[in-house]
N, C-alpha and C positions, 0 to 999 in steps of 0.2 A: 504494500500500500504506500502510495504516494498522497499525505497527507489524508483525505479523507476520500481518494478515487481509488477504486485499484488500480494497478501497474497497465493493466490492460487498458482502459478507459484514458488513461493520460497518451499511452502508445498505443495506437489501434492495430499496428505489424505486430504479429505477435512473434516472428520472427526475428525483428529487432530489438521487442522487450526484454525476450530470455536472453539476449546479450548481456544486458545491465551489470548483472549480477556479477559474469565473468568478469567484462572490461573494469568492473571496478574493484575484482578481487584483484588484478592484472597490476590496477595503477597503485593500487595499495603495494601490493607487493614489491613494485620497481621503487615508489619512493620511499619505503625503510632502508633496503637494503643501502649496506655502507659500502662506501668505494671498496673494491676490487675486492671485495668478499664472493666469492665462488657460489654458486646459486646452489648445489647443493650441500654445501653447508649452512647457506640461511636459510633453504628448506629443512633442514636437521634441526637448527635452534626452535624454531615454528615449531617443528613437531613435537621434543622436547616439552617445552613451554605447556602445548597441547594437552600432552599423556599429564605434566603435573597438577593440569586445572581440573582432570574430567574426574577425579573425584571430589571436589568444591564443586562444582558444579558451573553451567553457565555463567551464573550473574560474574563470576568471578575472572575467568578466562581470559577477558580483553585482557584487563587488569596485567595478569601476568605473563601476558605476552610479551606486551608493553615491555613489562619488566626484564623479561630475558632476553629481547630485543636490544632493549639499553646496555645490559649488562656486555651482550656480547657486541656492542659498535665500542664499547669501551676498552674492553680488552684489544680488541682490533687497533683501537687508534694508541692505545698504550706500546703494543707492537710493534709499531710502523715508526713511532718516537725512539722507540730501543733501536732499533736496527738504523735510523738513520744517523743514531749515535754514536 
């Protein structure tokens, strides 16, 4: 639902609605990710993150994606400071 229409009703292609979802799981994904971290290991921290929320349950999940997101652009950029040291 988009605000009080369904998804449908605001796109009437239903073929370009079911897009939505992807392209903005897609753009989500491209703008966490930190420079020159390898896709699948920020698909590995994601999943991670994942496994530790699904027993907290939903409400919590962003939360600590969030968090294990951080944690690992951090180390990354701590890294990247060592080595160019």
């Amino acid at each position: 639902m988009i605000g009080f229409e369904s998804i449908f009703d605001v796109f009437p292609d239903k073929g370009k609605a079911v897009m939505i979802p992807i392209r903005t799981t897609a753009a989500l994904l491209v703008s966490y990710r930190t420079d020159g971290a390898h896709w699948w290991e920020y698909l590995d921290v994601i999943e991670r993150a994942l496994e530790e929320a699904a027993p907290v349950g939903g409400s919590v999940s962003a939360a600590l994606l969030w968090s294990q997101l951080s944690r690992a652009a951090k180390a990354k950029a701590t890294e990247q400071t060592a080595a160019g040291s």
